[in-house]
Kinemage of the C-alpha trace (Angstrom):
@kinemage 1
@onewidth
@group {chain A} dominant
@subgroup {mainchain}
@vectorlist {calphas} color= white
{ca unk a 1} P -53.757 5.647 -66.104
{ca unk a 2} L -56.850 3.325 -66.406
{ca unk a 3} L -60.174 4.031 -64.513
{ca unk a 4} L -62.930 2.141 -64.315
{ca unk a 5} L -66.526 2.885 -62.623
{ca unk a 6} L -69.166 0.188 -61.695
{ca unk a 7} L -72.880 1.750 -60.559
{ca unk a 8} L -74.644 -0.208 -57.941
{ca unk a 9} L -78.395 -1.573 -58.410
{ca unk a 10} L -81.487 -1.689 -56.472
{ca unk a 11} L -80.545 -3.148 -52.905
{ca unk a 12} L -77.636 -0.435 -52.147
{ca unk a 13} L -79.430 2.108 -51.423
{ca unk a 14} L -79.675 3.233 -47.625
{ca unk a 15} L -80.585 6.319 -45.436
{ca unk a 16} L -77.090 7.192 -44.609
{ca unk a 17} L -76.072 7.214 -48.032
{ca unk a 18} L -72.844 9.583 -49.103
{ca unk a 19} L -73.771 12.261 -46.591
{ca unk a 20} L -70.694 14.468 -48.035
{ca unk a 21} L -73.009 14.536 -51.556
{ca unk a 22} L -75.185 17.246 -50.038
{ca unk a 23} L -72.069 19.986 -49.951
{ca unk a 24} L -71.013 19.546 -53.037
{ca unk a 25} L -71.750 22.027 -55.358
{ca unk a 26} L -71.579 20.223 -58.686
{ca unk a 27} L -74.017 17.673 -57.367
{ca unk a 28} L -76.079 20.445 -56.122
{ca unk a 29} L -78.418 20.474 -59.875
{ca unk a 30} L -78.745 16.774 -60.101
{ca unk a 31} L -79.691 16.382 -56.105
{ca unk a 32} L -82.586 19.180 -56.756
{ca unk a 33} L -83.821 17.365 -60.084
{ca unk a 34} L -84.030 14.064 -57.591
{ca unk a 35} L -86.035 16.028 -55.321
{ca unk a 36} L -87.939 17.122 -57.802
{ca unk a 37} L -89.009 13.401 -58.150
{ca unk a 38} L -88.833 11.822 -54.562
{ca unk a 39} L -89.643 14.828 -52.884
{ca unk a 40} L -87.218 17.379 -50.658
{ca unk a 41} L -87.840 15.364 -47.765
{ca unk a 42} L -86.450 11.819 -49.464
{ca unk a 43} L -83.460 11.367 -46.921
{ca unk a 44} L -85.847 11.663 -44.579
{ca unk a 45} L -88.363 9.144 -45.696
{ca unk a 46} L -85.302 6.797 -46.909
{ca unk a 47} L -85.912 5.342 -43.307
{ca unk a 48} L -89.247 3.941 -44.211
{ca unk a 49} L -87.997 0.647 -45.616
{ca unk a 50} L -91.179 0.033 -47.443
{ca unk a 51} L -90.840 3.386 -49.352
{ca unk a 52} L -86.994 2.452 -49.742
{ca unk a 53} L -87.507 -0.145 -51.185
{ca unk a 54} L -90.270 0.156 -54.281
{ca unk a 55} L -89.670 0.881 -57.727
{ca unk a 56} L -90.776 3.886 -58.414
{ca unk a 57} L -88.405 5.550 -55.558
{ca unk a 58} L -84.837 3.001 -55.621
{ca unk a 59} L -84.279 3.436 -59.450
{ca unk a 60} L -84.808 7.140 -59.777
{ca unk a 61} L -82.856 7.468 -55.945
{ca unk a 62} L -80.183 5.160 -57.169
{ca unk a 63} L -79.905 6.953 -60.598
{ca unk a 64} L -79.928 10.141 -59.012
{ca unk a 65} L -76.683 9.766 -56.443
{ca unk a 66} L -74.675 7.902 -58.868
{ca unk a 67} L -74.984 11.065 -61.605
{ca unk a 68} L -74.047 13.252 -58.520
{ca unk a 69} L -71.541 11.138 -57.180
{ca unk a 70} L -69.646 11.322 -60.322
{ca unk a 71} L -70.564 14.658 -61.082
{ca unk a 72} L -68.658 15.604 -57.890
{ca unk a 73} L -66.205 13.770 -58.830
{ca unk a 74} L -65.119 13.415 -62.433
{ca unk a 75} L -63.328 17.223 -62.669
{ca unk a 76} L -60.570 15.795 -60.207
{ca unk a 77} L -60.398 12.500 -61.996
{ca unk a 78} L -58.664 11.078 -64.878
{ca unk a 79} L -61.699 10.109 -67.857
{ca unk a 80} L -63.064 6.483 -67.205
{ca unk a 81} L -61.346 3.699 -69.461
{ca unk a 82} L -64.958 1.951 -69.420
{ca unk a 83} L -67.721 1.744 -66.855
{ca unk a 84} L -70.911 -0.603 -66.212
{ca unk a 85} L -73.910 -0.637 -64.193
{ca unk a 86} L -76.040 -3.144 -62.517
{ca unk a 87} L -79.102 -3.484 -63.175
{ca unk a 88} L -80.817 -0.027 -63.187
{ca unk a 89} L -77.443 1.342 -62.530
{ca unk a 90} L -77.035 1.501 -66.509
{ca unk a 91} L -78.539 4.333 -66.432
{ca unk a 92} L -75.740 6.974 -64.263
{ca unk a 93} L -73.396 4.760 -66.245
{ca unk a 94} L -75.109 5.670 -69.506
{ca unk a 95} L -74.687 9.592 -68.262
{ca unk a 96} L -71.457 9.023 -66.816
{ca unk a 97} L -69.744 8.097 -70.396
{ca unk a 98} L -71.579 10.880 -71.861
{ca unk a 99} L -74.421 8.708 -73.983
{ca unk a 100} L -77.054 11.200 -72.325
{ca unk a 101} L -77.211 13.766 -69.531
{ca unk a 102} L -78.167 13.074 -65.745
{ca unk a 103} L -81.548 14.862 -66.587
{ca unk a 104} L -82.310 12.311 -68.894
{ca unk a 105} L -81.151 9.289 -66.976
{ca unk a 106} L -83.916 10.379 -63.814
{ca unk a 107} L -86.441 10.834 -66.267
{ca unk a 108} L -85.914 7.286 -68.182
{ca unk a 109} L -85.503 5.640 -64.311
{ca unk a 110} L -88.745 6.923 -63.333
{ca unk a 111} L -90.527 5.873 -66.418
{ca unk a 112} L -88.557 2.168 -66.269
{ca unk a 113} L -90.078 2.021 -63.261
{ca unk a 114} L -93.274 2.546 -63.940
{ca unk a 115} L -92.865 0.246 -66.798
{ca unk a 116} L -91.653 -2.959 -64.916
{ca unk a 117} L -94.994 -2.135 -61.841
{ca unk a 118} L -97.179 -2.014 -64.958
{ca unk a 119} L -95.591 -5.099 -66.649
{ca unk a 120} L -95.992 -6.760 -62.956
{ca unk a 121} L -99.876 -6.199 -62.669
{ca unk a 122} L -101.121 -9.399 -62.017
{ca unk a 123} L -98.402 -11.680 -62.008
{ca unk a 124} L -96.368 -10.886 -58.824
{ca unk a 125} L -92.978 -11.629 -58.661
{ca unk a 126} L -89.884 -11.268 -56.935
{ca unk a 127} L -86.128 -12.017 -57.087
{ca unk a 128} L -83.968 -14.829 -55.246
{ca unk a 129} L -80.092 -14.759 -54.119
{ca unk a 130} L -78.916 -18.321 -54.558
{ca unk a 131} L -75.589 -19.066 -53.242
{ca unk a 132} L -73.373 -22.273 -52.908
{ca unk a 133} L -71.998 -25.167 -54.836
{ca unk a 134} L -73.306 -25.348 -58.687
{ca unk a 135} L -75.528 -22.656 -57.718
{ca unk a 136} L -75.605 -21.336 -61.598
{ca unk a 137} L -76.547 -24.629 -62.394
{ca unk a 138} L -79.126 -25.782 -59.855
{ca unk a 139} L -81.145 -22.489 -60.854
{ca unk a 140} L -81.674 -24.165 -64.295
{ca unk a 141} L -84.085 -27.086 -62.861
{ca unk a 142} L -86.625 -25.109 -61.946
{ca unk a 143} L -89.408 -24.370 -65.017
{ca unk a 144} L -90.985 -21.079 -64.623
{ca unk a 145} L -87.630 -19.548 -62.896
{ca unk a 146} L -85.223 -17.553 -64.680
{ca unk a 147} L -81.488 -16.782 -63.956
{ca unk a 148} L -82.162 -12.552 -63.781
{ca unk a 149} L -78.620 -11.801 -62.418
{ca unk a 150} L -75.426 -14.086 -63.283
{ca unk a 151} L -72.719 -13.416 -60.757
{ca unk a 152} L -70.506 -16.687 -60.617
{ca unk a 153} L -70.553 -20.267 -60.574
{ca unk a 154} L -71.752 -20.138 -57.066
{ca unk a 155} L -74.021 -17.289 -56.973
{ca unk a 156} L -77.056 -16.072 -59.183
{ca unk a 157} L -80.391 -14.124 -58.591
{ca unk a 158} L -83.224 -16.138 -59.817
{ca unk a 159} L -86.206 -14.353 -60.781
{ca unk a 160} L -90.285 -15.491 -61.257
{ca unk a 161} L -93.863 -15.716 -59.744
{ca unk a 162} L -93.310 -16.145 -55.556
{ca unk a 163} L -95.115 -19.082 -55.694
{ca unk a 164} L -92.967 -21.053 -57.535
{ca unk a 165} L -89.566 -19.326 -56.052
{ca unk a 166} L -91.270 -20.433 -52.733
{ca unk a 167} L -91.246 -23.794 -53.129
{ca unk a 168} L -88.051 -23.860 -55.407
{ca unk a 169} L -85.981 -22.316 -52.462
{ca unk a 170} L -87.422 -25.939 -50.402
{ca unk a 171} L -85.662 -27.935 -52.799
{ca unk a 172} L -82.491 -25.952 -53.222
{ca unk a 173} L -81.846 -25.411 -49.567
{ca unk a 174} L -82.682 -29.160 -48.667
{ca unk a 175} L -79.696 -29.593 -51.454
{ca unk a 176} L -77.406 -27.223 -49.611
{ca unk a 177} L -77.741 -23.727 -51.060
{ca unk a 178} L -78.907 -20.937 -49.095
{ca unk a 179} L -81.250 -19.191 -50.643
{ca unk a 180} L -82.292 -15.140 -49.684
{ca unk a 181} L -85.626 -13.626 -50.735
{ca unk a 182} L -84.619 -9.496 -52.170
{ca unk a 183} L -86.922 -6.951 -51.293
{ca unk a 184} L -87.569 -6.470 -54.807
{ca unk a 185} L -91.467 -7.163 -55.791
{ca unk a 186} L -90.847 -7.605 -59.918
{ca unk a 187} L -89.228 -10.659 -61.458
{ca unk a 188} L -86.810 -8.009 -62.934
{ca unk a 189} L -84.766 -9.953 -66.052
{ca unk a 190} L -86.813 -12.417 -66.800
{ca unk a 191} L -89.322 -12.855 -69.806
{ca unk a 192} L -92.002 -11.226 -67.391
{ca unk a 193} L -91.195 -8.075 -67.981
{ca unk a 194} L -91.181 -8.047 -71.812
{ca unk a 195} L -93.482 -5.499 -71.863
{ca unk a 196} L -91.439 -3.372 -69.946
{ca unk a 197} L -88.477 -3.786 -72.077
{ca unk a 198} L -90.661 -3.139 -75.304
{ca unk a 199} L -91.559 0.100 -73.259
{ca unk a 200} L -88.257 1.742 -72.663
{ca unk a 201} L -86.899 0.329 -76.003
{ca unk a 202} L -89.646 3.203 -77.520
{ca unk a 203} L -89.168 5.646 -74.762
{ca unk a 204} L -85.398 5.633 -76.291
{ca unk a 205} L -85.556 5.915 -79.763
{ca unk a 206} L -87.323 9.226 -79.488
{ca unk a 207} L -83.619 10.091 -77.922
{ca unk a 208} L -80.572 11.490 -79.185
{ca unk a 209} L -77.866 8.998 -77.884
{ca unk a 210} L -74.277 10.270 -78.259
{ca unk a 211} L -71.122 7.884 -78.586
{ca unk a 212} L -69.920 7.174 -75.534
{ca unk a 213} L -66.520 9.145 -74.349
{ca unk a 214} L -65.831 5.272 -72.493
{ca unk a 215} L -66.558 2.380 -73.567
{ca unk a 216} L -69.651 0.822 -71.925
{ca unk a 217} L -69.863 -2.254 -70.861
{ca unk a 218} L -73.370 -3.884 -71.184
{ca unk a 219} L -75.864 -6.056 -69.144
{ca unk a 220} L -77.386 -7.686 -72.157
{ca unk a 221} L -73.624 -9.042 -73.625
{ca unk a 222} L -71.406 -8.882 -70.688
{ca unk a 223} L -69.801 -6.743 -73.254
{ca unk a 224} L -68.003 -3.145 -74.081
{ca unk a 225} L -69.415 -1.215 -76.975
{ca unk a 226} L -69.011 2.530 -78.357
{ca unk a 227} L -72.459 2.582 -80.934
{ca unk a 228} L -75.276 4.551 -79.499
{ca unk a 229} L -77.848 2.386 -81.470
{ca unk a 230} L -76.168 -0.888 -80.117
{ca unk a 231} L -76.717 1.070 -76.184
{ca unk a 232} L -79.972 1.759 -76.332
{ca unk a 233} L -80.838 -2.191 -78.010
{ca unk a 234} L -78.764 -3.212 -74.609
{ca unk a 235} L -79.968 -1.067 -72.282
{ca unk a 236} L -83.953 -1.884 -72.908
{ca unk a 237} L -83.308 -5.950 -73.714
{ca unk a 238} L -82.210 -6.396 -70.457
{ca unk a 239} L -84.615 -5.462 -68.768
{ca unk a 240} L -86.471 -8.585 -69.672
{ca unk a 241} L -83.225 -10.861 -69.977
{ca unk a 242} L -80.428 -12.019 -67.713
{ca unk a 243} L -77.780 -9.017 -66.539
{ca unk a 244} L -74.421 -11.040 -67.184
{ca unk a 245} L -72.434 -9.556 -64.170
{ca unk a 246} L -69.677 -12.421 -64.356
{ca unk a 247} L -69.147 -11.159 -68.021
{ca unk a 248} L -69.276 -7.639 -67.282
{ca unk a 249} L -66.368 -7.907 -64.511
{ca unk a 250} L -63.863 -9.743 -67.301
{ca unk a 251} L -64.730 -7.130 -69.692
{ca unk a 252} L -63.987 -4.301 -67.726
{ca unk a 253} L -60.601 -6.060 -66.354
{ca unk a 254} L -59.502 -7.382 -70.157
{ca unk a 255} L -59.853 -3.420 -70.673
{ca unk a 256} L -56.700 -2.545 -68.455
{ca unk a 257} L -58.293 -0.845 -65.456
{ca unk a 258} L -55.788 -0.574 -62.910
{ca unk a 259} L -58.451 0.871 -60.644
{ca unk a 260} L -61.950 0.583 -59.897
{ca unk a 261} L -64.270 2.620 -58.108
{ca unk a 262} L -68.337 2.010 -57.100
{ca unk a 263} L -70.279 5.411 -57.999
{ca unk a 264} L -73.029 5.709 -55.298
{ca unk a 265} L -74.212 3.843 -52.061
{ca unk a 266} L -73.562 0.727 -50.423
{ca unk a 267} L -70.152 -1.239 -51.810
{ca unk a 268} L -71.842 -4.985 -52.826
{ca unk a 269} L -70.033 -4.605 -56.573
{ca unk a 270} L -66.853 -3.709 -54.639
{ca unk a 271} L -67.358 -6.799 -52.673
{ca unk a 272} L -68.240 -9.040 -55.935
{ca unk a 273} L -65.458 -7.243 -57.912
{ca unk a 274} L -62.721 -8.046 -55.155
{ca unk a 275} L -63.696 -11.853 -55.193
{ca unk a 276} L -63.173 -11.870 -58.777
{ca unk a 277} L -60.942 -9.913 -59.500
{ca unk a 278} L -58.247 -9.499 -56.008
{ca unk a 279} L -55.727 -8.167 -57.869
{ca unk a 280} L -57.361 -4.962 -59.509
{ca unk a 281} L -57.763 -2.537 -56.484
{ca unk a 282} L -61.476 -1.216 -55.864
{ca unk a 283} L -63.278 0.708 -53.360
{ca unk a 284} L -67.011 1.951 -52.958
{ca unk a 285} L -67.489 5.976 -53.073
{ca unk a 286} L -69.963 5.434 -49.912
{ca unk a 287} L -66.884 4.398 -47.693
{ca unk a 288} L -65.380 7.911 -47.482
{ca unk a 289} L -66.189 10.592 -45.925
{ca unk a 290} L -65.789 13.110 -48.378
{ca unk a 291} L -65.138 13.694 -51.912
{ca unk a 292} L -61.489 14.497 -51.513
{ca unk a 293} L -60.904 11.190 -49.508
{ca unk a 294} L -62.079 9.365 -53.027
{ca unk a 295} L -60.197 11.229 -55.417
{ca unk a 296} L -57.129 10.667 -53.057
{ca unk a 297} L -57.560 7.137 -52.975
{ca unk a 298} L -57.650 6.846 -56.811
{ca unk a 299} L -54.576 9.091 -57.745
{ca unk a 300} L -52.738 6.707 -55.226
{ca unk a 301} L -53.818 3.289 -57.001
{ca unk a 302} L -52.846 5.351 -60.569
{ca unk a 303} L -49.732 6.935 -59.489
């Protein structure tokens, strides 16, 4: 049986996120240690879009359900051939294949997050969905811009200063691509947040990183990897360098998996993985209504 797990990034998450997360009792530590950081009332507030939506609150929130998620999962499951997150989704993935616990993985997402707003002062930035013909291409011509996100031929997130992404989007939609502003307000993967990737490369080495129990598949390479020092040079580099999500789907299928499943809320890497890959069944945790509904679903695809 072959198991695979993608994490979402910043952009799933959503008020009505897995409601059936809040009754399960081996999510029950990790949701209170998320509290502990957004505050008991976060479900609540997740309907202010502008508190949704900033750093400091989608990468520890994200981190957060996908550790419970799988948490409430994994004792009913069969052990993940590999897994791989996007973005800040690393991070659950990191805890998911057993590199470090969910404790640690909300306390490096608040402090990445910190990092990239600090790295951000004075240069705003932003991120760009650019979609249509030659897409990966066309996001080349523009100096100042950096691919952040590869996703196929057809569809990257660019990332740099809003001026210039402004006035690059003019050009690209007058040559046919549409173009879609994320609320995201760092050029996350791109050279601007060096800093920020210097940051968390220090916040890790004072960390114990264990071999992973799957094998992770990495932003930084669009490859899988066991070696806890070759993790943690992977999962600080890309901060400031482009996530290779086209790479990371091949790995993770050239690995076997017979079945995939998105830890945490919204289903966009179901939708991505589906396109690419039609033939490898996949569903997103967030469109059941309970925990048993998943775990039926998978033993199904891997019976």
């Amino acid at each position: 049986m072959s198991l695979a797990l993608l994490f979402p990034g910043q952009g799933a998450q959503h008020p009505q996120a897995l409601p059936w997360l809040a009754h399960e009792p081996r999510a029950a530590a990790t949701l209170a240690a998320l509290a502990g950081h957004l505050g008991a009332d976060w479900r609540e507030r997740a309907a202010d879009a502008v508190w949704l939506q900033s750093n400091v609150v989608a990468q520890p929130l994200l981190t957060g359900l996908g550790v419970a998620t799988w948490q409430a999962l994994a004792g009913d499951l069969p052990a993940p051939v590999a897994v791989a997150g996007y973005s800040v989704g690393e991070l659950p993935a990191f805890s998911a294949a057993g590199v470090f616990d969910g404790e640690t993985a909300l306390a490096l997402a608040a402090f990445r997050a910190a990092a990239m707003d600090a790295a951000a002062i004075g240069q705003p930035g932003g991120l760009m969905a650019l979609q249509g013909p030659a897409a990966a291409e066309r996001a080349q011509d523009v100096a100042g811009v950096t691919t952040a996100i590869r996703i196929g031929p057809e569809r990257v997130l660019v990332g740099g200063p809003i001026d210039l992404l402004a006035a690059a989007a003019e050009a690209w939609s007058r040559a046919g691509l549409r173009c879609t502003r994320l609320p995201i307000g760092v050029a996350s993967h791109t050279p601007a947040m060096a800093p920020a990737a210097r940051a968390v490369a220090a916040w890790l080495s004072a960390q114990a990183l264990r071999p992973p129990r799957a094998a992770v598949v990495c932003n930084w390479t669009g490859t899988a990897t066991r070696s806890p020092a070759a993790l943690a040079t992977a999962l600080a580099a890309q901060v400031a360098a482009t996530v290779r999500w086209d790479d990371c789907m091949d790995s993770l299928a050239e690995r076997g998996a017979r079945c995939v499943l998105e830890v945490g809320p919204g289903g966009t890497l179901a939708a991505m993985w589906r396109e690419r890959h039609p033939g490898i069944a996949v569903r997103s945790c967030d469109e059941f209504r309970s925990r048993e509904g998943v775990i039926d679903w998978v033993r199904q695809q891997l019976d």
